[in-house]
N, C-alpha and C positions, 0 to 999 in steps of 0.2 A: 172750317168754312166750306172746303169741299163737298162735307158729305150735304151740308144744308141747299149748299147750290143744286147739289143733282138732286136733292128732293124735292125742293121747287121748281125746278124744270118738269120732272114730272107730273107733279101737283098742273102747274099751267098748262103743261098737255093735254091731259083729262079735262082741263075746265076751260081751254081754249080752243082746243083744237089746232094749234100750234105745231107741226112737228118738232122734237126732242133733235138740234145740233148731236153732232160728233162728238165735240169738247164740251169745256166751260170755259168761260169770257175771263177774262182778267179781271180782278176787284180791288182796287185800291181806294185808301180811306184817304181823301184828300181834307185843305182849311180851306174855309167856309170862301175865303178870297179865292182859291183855285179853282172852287167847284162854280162863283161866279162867274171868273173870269174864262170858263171853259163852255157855259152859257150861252153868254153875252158876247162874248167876241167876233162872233160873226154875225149878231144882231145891232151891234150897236144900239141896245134895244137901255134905256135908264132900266134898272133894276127896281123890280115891281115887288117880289116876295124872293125871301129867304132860299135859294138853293141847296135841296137837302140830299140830292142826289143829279147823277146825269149818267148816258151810254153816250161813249163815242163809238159811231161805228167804223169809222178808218182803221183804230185799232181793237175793234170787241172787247173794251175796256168797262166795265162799269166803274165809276168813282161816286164814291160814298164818302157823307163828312168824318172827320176824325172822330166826331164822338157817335158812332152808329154804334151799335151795340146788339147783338144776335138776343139780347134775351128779352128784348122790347119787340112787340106787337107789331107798334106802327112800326120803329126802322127796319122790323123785316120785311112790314109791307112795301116801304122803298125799295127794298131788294128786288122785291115782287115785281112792280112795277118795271124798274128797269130789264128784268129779265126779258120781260115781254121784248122788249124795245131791242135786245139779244136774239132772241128767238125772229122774230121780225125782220133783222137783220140779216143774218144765216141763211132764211126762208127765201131772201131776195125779194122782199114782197115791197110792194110800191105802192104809194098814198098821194092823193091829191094834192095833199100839201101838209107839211110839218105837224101843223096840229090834228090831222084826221088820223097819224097814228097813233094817237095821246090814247084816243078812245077805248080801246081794248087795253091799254095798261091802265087805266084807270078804272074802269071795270075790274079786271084780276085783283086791282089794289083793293079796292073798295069790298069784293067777294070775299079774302084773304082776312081783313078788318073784320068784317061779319060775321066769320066765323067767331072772334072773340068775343061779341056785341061792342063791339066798336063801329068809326067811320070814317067816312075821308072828312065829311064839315065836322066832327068831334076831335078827330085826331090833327088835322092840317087846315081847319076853317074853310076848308072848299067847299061849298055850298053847288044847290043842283043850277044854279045859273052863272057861276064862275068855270063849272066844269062845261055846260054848254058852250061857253064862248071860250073855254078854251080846247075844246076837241073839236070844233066847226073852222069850216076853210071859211074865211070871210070876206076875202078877193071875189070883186066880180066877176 
């Protein structure tokens, strides 16, 4: 799992502009109840879609579900994804709000997808107006 992580870091450095951390993040494959309840818990938010990955950054942990699996596409691209949110951590970089740093990992995810001819609405049903409203700050 190592070697695919520092590949992907790479990979998203090249194609984000991200600098490349020191280390690699923790990866634990968590149940589908831990990866919500690690979510949601500080949202209090009713559970809207399926948690199929998360980064905490307290601990530079990413958790992935138990059944992720390195030789699938898309759950590499959750890897993807959350690496961003790693890298962005690391980086010390700051966002308006929660969801404006969704933006660039979603992106990476999406680019990563593409290369397969896949996508994010084929692979995870996120369409280009679920992903607008969920990468935009929406607070006055």
């Amino acid at each position: 799992m190592d070697h695919l992580i520092a590949m992907l870091i790479v990979w998203l450095s090249v194609n984000t502009g991200l600098p490349e951390p020191q280390g690699l993040p923790a990866v634990r494959q968590s149940s589908p109840q831990a990866l919500a309840d690690l979510r949601y818990r500080e949202v209090g938010a009713h559970r809207r879609r399926e948690v199929v990955g998360i980064y905490v950054d307290a601990t530079g942990t990413i958790h992935l579900s138990q059944s992720w699996d390195s030789r699938n596409v898309a759950d590499v691209s959750i890897l993807v994804h959350e690496l961003v949110h790693h890298l962005q951590n690391v980086a010390d970089l700051t966002y308006d709000c929660p969801a404006a740093r969704e933006k660039l990992a979603y992106q990476a995810q999406a680019r990563w997808l593409a290369m397969f001819g896949r996508s994010l609405e084929g692979d995870f049903g996120l369409d280009a107006m679920t992903l607008k409203l969920t990468t935009e700050c929406l607070h006055p």
